[in-house]
C-alpha positions in Angstrom: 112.4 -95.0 41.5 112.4 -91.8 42.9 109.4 -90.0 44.4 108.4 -86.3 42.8 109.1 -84.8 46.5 112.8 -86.2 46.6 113.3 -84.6 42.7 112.0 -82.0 43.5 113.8 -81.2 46.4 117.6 -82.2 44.7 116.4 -80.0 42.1 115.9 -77.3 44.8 119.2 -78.4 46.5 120.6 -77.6 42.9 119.0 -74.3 41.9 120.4 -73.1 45.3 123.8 -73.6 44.2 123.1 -72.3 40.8 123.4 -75.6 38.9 120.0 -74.2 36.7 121.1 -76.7 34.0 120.8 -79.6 36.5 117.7 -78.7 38.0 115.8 -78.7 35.5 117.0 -82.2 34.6 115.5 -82.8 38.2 112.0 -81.0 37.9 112.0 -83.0 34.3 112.1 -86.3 36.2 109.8 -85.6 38.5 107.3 -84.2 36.6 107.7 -87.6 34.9 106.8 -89.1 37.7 103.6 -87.1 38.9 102.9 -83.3 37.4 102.9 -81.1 40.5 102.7 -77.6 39.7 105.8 -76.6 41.6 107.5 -78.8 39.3 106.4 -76.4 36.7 107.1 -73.1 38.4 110.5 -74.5 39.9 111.3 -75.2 36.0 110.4 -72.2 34.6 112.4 -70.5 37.4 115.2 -72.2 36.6 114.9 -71.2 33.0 114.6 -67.8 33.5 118.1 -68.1 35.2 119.5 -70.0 32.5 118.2 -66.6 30.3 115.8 -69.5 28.5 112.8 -66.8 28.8 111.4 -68.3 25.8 111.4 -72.1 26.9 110.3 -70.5 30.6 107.2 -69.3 29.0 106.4 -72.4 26.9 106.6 -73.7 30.1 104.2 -71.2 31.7 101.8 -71.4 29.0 101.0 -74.4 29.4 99.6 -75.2 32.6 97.9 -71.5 32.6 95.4 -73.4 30.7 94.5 -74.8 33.6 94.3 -72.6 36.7 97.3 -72.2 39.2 98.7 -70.4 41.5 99.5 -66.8 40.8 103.2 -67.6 41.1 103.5 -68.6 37.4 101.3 -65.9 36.2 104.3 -63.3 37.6 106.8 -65.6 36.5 105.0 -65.6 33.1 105.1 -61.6 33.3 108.9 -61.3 34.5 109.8 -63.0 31.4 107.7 -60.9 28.8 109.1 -58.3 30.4 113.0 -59.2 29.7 111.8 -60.3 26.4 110.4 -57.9 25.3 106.9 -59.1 24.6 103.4 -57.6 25.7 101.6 -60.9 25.5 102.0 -64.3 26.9 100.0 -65.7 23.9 
């Protein structure tokens, strides 16, 4: 089985090479394995390049139940913004 750090970083490996489809397949496994919240930002990111805004917000949404770094709060933010919306809830 493969550990969340070595998902995570093909997923990474992937996004660099704009394969967003791919990586998120990745960040999926991992967080499978163990739910580390830049499995969660790294998804969301991915989605927002895929112009998946809405599925990058579920994404968002939920683990800003819990607290987190501010890097999914302005991820959270870009995508209202390109959505159109005023609120994340």
């Amino acid at each position: 089985m493969d550990s969340t750090h070595d998902l995570i970083i093909e997923g990474n490996s992937l996004c660099h090479n704009c394969r967003f489809a791919e990586a998120v397949e990745f960040y999926t496994r991992a967080l499978g394995v163990e739910e580390w919240c830049e499995c969660f930002f790294n998804r969301a990111l991915a989605y927002t390049r895929l112009h998946e805004y809405e599925k990058a917000l579920d994404e968002i949404k939920t683990k800003l139940q819990n607290p987190l770094d501010n890097r999914l709060k302005y991820l959270g933010e870009y995508a209202l913004t390109i959505i159109g919306k005023t609120s994340i809830n």
